[in-house]
SEVEXNU-591941 format. One record per atom (N, C-alpha, C, O, CB): x, y, z. Coordinates in steps of 0.001 Angstrom, whole numbers, plus 500000, padded with zeros to 6 digits. Glycine has a CB too. Example, Ala and Ser with C-alpha at 12.3 -4.5 7.8 and 13.67 -1.06 7.14 Angstrom:
<pts>
513190494310507800;512300495500507800;513200496700507800;514236496681508465;511308495527509046;512850497750507080;513670498940507140;512900500030507870;513409501138508039;514084499402505725;
</pts>
This chain:
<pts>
488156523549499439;488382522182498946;487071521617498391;485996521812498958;488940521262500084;487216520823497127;485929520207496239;485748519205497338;486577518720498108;486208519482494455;484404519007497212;483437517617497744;484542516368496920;484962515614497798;481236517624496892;484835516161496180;486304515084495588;487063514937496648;487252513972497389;487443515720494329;487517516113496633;488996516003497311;488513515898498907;488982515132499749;490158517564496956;487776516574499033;487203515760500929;487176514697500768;487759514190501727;485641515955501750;486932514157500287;486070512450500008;487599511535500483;487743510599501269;485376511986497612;488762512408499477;489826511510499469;490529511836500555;491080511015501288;490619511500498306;490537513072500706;491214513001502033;490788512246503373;491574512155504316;491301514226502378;489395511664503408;488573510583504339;488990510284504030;490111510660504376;487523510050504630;489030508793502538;489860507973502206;490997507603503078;491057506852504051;490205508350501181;491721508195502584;492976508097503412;493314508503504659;494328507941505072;493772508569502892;492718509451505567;492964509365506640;492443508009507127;493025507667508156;492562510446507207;491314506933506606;490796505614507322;492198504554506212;492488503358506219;488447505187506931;492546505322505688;493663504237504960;492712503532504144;492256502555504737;494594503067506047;492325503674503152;491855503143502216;492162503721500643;491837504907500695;490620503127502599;492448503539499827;492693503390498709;491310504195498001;490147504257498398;492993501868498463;492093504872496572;491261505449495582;491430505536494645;492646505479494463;490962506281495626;490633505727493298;491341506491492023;490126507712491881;488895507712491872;491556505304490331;490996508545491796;490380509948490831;490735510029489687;491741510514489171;490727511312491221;489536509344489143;489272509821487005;488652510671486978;487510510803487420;488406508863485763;489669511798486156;489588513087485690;489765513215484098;490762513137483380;490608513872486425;488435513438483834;488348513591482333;489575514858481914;489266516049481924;486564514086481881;491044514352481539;491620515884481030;491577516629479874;491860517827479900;492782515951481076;491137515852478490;491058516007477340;489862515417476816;489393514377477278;492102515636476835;489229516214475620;487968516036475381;487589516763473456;487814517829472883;487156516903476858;487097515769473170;486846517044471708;485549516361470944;484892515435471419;488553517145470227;485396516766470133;483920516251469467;483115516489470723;483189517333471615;483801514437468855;481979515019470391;480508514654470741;480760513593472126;480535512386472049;479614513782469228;481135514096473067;481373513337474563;480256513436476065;479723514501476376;482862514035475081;480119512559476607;478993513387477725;479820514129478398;480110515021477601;478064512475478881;480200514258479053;481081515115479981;482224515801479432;482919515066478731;481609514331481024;482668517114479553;483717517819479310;485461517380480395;485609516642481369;482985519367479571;486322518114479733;487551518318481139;487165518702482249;486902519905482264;488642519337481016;487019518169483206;487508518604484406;486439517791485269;486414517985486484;487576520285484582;485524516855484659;484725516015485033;485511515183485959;486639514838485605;484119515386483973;484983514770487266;485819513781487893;484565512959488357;483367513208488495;486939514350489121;485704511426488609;484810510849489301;485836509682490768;487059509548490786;483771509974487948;485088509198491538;485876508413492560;485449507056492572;484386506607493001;485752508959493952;486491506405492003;486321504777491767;487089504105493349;488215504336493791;487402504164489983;485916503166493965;486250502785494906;486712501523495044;486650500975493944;485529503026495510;487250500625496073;488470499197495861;486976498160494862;487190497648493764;489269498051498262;485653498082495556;485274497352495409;483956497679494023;482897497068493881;485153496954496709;484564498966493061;483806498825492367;482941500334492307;482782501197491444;483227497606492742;482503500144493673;481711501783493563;482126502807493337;483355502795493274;481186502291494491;481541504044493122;481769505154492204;481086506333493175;480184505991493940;481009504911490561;481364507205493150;481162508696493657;481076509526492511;482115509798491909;482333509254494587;479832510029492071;479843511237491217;480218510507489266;480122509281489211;481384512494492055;480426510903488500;480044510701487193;481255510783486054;482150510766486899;478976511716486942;481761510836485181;482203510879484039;481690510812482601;482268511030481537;482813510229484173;480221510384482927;479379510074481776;478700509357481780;477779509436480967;479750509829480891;478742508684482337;478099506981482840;478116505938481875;479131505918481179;476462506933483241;476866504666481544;477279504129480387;478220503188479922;479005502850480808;477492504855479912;478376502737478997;479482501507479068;481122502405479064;482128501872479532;479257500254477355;481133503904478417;482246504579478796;482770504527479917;483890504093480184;482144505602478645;481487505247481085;481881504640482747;482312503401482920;483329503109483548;480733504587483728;481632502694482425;482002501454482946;483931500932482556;484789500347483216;480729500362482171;483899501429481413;484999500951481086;486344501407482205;487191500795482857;485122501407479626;485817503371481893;486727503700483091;486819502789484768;487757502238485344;486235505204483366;485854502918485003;485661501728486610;486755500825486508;487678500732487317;484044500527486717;486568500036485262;487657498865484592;488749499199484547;489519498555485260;487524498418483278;489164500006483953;491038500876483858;491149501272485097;492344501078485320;491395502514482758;490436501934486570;490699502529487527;491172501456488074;492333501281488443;489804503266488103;489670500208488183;490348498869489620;491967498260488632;492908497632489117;488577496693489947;491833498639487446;493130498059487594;494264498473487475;495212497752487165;493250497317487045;494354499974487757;495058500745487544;495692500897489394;496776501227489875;494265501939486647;494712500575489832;494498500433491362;495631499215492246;496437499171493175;492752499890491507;494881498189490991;495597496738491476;496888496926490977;497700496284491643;494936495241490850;497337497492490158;498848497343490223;499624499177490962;500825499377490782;499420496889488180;498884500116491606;499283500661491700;499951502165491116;500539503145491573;499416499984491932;499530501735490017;500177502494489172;499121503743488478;498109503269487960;500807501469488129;499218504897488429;498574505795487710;498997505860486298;500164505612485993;498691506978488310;498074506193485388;497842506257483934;496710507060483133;495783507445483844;497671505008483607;496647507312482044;496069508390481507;495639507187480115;496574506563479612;497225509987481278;494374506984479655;493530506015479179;492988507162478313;492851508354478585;492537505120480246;492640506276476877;491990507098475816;491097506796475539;491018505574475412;492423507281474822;490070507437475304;488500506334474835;488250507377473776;488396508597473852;486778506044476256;487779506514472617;486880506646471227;486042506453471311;485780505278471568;486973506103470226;484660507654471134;483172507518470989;483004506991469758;482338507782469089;482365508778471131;483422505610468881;483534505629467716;483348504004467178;483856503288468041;484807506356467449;482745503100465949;482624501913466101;483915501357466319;485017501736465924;481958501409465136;483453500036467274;484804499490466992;485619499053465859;484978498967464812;484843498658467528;487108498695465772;487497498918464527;488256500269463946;489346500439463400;486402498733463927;487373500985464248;487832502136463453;489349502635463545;490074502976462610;486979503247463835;489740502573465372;490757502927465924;491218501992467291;490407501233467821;490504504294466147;492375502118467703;492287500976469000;491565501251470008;490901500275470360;493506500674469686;491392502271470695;491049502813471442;489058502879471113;488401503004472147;492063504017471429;488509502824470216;487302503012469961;486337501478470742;486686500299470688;487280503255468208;485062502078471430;484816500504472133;483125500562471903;482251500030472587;485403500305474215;482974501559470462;481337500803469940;480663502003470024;479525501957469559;480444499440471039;480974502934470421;479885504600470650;479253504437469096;479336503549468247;481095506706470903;478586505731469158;478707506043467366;478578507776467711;477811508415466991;476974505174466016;479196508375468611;479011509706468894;479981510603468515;479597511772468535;478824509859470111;481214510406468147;482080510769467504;483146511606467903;483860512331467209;481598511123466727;483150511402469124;484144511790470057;485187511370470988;484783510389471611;483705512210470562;486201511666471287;487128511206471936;487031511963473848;486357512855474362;488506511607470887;487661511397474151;487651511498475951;489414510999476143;489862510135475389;486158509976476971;490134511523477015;490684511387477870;491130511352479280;491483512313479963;490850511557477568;491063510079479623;491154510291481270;491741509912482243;491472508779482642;490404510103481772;492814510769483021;493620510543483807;493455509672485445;493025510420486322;493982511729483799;493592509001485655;493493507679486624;494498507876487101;495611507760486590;493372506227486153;493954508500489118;494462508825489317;494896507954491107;494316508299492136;494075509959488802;495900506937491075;495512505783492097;495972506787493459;497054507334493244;496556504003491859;495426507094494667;495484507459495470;495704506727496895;494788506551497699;494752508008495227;497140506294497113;496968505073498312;497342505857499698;497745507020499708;498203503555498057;497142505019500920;496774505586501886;498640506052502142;499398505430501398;495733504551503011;499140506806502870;500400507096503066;501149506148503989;500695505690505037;500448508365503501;502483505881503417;503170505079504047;502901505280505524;502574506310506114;504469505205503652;503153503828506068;503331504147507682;504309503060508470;504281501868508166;501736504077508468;505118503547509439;506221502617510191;505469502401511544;505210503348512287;507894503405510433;505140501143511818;504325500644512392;505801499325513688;506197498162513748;503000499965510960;505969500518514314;507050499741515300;506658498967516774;505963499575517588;508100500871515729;507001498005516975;506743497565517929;507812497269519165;508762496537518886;506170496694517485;507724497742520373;508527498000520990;509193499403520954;509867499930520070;509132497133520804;508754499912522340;509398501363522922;510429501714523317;510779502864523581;508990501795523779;511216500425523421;512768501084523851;513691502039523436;513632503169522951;513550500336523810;514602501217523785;515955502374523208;515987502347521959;516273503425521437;517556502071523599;515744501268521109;516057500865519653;514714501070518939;514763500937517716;516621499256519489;513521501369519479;512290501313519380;512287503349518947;512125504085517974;511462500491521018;512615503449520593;512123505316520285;513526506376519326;513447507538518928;511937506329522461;514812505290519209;515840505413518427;514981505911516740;515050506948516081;516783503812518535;514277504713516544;513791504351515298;513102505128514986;513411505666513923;513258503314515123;511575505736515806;510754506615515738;511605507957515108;511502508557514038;510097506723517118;512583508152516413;512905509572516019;513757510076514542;513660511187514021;513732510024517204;514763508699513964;515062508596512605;514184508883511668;514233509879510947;515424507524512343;513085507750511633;511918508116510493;511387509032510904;510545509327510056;510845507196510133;511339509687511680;510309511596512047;511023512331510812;510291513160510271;510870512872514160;512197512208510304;513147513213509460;512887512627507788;513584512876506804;515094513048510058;511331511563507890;511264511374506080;509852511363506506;509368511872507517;512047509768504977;509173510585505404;507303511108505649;506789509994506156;505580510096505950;506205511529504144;506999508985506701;506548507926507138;505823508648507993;506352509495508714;507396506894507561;504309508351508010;503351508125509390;503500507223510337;503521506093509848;502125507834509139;503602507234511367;504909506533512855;503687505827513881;502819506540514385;506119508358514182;503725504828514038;502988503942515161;503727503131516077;504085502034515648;502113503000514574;503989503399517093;504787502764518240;503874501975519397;503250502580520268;505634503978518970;503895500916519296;503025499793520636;504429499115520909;505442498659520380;501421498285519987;503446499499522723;504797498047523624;503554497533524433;502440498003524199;506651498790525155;503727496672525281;503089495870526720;503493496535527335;503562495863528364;503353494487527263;503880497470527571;504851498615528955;504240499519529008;503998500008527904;506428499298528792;503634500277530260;502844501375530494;504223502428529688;504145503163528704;502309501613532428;505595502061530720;506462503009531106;507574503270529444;508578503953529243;507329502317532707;506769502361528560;507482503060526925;506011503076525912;505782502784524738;509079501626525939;505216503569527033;503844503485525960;503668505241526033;502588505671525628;502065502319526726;504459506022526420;503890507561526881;503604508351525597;504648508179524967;505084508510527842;503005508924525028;502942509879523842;504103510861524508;505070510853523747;501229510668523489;504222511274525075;505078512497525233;506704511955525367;507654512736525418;504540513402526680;506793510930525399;507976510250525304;508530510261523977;509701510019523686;507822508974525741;507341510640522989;507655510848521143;507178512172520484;506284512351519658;506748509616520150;507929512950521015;507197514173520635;508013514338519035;508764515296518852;507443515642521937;507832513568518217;508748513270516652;507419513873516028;506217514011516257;509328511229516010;508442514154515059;507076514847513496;506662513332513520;507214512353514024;507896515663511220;505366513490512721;504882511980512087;504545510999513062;503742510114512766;506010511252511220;505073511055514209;503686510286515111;502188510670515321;501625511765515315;504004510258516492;501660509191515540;500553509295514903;499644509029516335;498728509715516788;500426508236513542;500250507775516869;499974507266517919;500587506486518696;500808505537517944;499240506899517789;501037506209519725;501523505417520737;500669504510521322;499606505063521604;501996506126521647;500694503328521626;499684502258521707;500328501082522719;501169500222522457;499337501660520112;499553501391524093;499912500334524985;498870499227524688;497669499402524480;499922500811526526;499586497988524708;498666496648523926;499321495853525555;500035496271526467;499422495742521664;498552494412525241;498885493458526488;499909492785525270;500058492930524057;497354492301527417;500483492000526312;501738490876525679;501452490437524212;502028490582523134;501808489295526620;500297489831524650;499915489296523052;499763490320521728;499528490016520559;498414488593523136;499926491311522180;499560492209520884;498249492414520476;498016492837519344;500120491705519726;497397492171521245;495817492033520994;495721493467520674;496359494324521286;494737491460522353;494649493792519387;494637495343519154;495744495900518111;495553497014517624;494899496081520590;496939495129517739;497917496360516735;496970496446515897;495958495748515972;499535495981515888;497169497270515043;496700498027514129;497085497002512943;498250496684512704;497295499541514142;496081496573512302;496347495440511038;497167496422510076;496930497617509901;494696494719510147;498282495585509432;498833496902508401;498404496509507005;497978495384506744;500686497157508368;498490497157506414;498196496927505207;499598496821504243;500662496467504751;497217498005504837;499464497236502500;500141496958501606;501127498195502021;502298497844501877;499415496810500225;500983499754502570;501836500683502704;502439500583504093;503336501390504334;501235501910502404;502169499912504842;502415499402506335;504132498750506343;504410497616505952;501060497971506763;505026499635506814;506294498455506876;506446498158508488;506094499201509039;508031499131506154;506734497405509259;506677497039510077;508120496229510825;508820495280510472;505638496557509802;508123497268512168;509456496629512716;509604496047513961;509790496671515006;510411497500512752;509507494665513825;509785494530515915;510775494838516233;511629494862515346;509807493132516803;511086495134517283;512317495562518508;511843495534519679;512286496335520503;512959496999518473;510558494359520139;510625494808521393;511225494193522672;512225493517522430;509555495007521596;510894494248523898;511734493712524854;512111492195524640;512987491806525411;511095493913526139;511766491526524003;512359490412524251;511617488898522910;510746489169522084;512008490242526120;512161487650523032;511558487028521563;509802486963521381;508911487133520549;512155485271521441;510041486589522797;508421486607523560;507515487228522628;506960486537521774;508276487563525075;507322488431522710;506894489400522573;506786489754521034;505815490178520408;507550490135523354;508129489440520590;508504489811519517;507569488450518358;507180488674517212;510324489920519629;507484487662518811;506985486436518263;505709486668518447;505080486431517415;507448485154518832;504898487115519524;503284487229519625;503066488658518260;501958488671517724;502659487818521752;503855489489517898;503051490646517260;503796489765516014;503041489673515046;503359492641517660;504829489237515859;504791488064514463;503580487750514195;502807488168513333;505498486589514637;503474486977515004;502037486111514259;500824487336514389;499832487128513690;501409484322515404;500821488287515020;499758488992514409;500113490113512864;499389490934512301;499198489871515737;501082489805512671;501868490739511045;501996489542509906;501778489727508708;504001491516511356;502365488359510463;503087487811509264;502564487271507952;503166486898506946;503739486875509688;501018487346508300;500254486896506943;499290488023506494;498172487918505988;499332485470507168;500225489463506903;499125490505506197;499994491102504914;501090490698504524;498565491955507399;499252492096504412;499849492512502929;501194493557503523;501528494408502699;498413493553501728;501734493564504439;502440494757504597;503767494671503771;504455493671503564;502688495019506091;503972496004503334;505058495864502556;506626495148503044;507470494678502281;505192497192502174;506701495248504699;508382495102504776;507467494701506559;506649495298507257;509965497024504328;508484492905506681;508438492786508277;509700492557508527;510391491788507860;507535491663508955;510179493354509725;511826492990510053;511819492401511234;511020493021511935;512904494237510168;512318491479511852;512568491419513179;513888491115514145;514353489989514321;511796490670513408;514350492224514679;515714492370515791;516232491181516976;515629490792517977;515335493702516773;517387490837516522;517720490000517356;518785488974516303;519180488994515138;516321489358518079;518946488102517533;520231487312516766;519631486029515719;518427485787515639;521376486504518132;520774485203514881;520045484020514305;519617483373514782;518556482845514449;520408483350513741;520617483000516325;519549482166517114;518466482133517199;517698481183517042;519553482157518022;518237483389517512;516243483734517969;515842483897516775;514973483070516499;515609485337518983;516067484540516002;515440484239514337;515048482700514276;513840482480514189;516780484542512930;515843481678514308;515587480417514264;514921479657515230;514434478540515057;516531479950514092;514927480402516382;513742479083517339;512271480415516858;511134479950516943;514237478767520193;512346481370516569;510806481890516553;510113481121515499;509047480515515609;510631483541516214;511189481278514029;510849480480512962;510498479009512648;509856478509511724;511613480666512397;511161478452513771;510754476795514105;509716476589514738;509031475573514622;511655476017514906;509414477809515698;507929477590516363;507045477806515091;506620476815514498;507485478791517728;506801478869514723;506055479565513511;505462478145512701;504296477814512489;507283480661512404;506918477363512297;506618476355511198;506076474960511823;505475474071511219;508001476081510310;506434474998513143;506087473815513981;503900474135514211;502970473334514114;507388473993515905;503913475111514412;502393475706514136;501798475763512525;500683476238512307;502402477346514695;502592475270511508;502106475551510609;501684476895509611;500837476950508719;501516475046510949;502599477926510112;502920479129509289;503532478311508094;504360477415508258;504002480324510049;503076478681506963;503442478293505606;504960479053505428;505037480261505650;502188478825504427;505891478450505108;507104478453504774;507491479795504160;508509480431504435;507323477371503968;506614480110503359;506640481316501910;506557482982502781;507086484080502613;504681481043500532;505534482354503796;505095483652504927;506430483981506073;506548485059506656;503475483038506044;507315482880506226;508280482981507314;509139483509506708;509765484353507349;508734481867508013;509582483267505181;510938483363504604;510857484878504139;511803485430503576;511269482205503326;509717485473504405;509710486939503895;509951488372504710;510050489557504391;508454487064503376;509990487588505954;510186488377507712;511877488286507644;512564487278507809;509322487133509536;512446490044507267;513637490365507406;514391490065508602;514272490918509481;513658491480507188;515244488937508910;515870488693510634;516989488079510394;516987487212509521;514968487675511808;518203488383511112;517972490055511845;517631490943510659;517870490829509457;519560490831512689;516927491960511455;516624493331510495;517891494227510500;518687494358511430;515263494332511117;517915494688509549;518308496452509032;519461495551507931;519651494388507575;519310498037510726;520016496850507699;520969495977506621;522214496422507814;522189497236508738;521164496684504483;523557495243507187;524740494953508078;525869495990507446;526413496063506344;525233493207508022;525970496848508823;526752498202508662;527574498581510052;528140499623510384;525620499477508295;527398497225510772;528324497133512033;527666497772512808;528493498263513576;529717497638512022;526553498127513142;525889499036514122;525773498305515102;525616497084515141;524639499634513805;525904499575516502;526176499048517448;525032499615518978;524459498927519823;527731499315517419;525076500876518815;523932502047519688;522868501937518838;522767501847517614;524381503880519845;521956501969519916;520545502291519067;520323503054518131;519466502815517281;519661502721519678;521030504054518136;520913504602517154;521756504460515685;521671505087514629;520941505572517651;522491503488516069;522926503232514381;522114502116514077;521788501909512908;524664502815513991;521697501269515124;520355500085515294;519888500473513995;520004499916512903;518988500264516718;519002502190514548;517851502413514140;518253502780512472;517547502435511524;517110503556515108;519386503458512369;519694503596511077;519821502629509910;519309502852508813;520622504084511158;520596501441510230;520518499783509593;518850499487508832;518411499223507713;520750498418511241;518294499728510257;516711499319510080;516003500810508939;515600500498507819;515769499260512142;515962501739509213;515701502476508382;516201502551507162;515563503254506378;515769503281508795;517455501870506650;518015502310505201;517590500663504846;517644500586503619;520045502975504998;517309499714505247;516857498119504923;514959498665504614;514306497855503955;517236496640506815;514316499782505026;512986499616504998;513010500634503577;512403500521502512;512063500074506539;514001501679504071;513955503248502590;514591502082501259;514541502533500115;515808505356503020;515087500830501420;515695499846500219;514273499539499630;513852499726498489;516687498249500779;513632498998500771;512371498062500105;511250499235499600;510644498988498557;511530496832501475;511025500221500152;510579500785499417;511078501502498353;510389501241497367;510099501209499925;511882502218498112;512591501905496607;512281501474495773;511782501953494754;513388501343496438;512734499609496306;512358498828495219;510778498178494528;510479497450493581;513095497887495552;510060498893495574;508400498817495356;508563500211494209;508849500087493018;507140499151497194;508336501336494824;508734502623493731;509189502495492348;508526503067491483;509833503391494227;510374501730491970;511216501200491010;510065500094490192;509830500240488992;512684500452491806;509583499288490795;508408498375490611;507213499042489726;507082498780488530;507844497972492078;506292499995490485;505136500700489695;505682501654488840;504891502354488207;504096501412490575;507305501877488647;507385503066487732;507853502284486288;508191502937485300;508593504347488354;507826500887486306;508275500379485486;506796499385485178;506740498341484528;509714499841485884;506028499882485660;504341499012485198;503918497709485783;503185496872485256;504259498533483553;504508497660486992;504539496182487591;504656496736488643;505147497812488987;505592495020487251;503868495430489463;504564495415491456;504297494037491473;503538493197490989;503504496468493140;505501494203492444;505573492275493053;505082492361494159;504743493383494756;507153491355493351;504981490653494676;505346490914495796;505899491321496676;506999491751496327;505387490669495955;505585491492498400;507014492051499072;508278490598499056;508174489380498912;506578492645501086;509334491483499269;510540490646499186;511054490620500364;510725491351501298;511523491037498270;512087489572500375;512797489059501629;514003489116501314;514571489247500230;512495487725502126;514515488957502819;516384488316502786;515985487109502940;516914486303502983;517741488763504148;514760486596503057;514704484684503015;514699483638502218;515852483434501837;513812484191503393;513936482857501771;513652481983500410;511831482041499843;511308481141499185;514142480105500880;511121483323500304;510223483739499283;510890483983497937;511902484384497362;509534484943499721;509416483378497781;509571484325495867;508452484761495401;507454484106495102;510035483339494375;508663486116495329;507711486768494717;507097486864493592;507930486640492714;507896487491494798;505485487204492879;505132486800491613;504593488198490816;503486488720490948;504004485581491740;505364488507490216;505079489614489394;503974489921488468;503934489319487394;505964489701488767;502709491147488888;501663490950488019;502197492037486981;502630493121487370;500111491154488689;502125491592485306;502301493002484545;500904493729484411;499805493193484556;502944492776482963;501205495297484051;500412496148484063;499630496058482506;500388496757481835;501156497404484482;498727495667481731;497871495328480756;497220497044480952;496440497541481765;496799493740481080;498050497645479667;497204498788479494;496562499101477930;495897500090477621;498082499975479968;496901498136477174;495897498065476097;495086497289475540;494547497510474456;496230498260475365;494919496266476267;494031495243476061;492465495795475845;491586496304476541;494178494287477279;492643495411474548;490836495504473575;489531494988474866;489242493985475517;490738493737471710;489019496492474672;487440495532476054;486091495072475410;485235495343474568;486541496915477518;486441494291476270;485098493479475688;483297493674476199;482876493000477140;485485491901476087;482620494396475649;481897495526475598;480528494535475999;479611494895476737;481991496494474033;480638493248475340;479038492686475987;479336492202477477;478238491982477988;478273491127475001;480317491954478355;481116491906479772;480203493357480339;479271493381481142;483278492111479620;480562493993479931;480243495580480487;478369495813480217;477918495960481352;481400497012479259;477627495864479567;476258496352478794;475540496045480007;474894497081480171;475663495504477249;475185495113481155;474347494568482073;474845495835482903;473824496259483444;474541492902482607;475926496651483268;476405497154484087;475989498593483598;476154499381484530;477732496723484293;475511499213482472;475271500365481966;474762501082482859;474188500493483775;474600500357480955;474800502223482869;473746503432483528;472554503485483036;472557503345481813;474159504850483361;471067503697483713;470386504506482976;470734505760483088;470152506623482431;469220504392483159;
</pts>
């Protein structure tokens, strides 16, 4: 394995995000040939080369935002004045570059809370797709690793009541409470409900949907953040055993991601969505917008 591809595979085992620009096409007068790579990081930094220069720079530019919406793409650059062609951004070297941007995000993960019946139901469903599996309760006696011997667990995680310690999720993070009771279920709320995770569901009736949500708003959780927490979770298919529980909840999380999937393959991602009264704001994907080259010159390589 290349020093690259280690790099990314760190990446992502700490869950962090990447792009690999890979020069694939190349002709004339270019610094770097095919197969040049380089690693554009969330905040800008770079691992290794493509050419450097306001070319680099530009790439950096197409990666973070190739990044921010998710989406991979293949970008053309002209060593050539501007003008000449769209793609040309001031060289005078007379060559073209192509380079594939390549967004690398950390792998989905089902981040469940609560070990029960409907809890280790759930685990063992998603073991049979690629979700990476995280299960925390307050219970020694549903905190056991060997109690989940499922593909795709990752870790089992005894936390105190409050949830002190889950694992912050991120944008690939879907997240499901089920655990013993609203209590409970309401303390790892408020530690989920204002992070980027793609999908929060939480189990139980409207009732309890509605006094957690009245507390939430009586504390001042912003309205937009409550209405986006799936409750009850899974989608309604009459389930009754945990294990059709767990199935409801799994085909309501394989929906939302879908419709994220459906999202970057069409050059856009929204926000996450709800069964509530969020509304999500759609960024479009800007992949030919002319760059503006004196922005970039302070940033050059020597």
């Amino acid at each position: 394995m290349s020093k690259v591809w280690e790099q990314v595979a760190k990446e992502c085992k700490a869950r962090r995000p990447v792009v690999v620009a890979t020069v694939v096409a190349d002709s004339g007068s270019v610094p770097r040939r095919s197969g040049a790579k380089m690693l554009v990081y969330p905040d800008g930094r770079t691992s290794d080369t493509v050419g450097g220069g306001i070319f680099e720079q530009l790439v950096i530019r197409d990666a973070l935002s190739a990044l921010k919406h998710e989406q991979s793409i293949t970008k053309s650059y002209s060593f050539n004045p501007k003008g000449t062609c769209k793609d040309a951004f001031g060289a005078v070297c007379g060559g073209r570059a192509e380079v594939f941007l390549e967004v690398v995000l950390p792998p989905d993960r089902l981040l469940i809370v609560g070990g029960g019946h409907c809890g280790r139901a759930l685990a063992q469903a998603a073991s049979l797709l690629d979700f990476y599996i995280v299960i925390a309760d307050d219970r020694a006696e549903f905190s056991r690793l060997d109690d989940y011997a499922f593909p795709g667990v990752e870790s089992v995680l005894h936390l105190p009541p409050d949830f002190r310690g889950l694992p912050a999720p991120d944008a690939q993070t879907y997240v499901a409470l089920v655990s013993k009771g609203f209590l409970t279920d309401e303390a790892a709320l408020r530690r989920v409900i204002d992070s980027p995770a793609a999908y929060v569901g939480m189990i139980g009736s409207l009732k309890k949907r509605d006094t957690v949500f009245d507390k939430l708003r009586a504390d001042g959780i912003d309205e937009a953040l409550v209405a986006r927490v799936h409750a009850p979770i899974g989608l309604e298919i009459g389930a009754d055993s945990p294990a059709e529980i767990a199935v409801s909840i799994l085909a309501e999380i394989i929906q939302a991601r879908a419709r994220r999937k459906a999202e970057r393959g069409a050059g856009r991602i929204a926000a996450p969505e709800s069964n509530g009264n969020g509304q999500g704001v759609v960024h479009e994907l800007v992949t030919n917008q002319e760059p503006d080259i004196s922005e970039l010159v302070p940033r050059q390589r020597e």
